[in-house]
C-alpha positions in Angstrom: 39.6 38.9 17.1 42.1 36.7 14.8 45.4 36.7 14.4 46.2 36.9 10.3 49.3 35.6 8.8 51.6 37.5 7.6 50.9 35.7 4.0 47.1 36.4 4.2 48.2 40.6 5.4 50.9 40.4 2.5 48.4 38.9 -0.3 45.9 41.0 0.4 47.9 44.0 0.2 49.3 42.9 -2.7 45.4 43.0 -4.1 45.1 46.3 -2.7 48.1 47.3 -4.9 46.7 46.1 -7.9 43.4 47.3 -7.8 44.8 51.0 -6.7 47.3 50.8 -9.8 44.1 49.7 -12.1 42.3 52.5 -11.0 45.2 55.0 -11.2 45.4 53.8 -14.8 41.6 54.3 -15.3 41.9 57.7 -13.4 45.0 58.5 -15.7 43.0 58.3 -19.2 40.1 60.3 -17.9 41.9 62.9 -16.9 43.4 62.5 -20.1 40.3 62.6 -21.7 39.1 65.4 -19.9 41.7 67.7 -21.0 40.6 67.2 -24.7 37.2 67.3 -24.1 38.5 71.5 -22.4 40.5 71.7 -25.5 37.8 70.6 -28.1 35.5 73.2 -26.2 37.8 76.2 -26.0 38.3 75.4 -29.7 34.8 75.5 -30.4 33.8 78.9 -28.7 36.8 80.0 -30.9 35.4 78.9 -34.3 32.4 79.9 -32.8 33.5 83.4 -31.9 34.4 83.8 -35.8 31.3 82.2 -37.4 29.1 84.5 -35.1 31.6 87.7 -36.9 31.6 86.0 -40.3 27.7 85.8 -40.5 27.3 89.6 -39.0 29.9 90.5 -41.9 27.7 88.7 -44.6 24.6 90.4 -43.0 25.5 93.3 -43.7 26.9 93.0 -47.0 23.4 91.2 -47.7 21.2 94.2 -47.2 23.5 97.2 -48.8 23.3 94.4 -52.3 19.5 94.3 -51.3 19.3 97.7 -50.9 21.2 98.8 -54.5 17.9 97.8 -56.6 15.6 99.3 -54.3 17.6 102.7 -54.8 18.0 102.4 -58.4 14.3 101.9 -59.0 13.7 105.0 -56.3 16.3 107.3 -58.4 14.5 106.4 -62.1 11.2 107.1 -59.9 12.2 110.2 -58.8 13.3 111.0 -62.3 10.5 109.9 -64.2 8.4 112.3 -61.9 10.6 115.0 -62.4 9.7 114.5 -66.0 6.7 114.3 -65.8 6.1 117.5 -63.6 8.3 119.4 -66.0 6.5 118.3 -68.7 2.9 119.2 -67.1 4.6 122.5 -66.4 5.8 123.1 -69.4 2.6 122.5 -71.3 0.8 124.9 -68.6 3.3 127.4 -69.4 3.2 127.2 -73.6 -0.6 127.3 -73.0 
């Protein structure tokens, strides 16, 4: 085996250093990076969480206003038949 100087050991160190401290860099922004990605996704299920209520809320307001004209036309149903059988009933009974 060689012998290696003491300049050859100490420059390649010194490209060891660099590279490690480009990488630390590059590890330092992902991280970064990942830690807004979490925070865009927990703030995401949130408004998530709230849209999911908000359309269940709108839901069911939808069908009770859906519902109103279907009642109303029921109710003069009902009364025009009540009419109608009291009507019948009374010209059975003035007969």
């Amino acid at each position: 085996m060689e012998t290696v100087s003491k300049d050859v050991f100490l420059g390649h160190c010194q490209l060891t250093d660099e590279r490690f401290q480009r990488e630390q860099k590059r590890l330092d922004r992902l991280e970064q990076g990942l830690e807004k990605i979490t925070t865009l996704s927990v703030q995401m299920a949130e408004i998530l969480k709230q849209h999911t209520a908000q359309l269940s809320e709108q839901k069911e307001r939808l069908t009770r206003l859906e519902g109103r004209p279907a009642a109303w036309i029921d109710r003069l149903m009902s009364a025009a038949t009540g009419a109608a059988v009291s009507a019948l009933v009374s010209m059975i009974l003035a007969v």
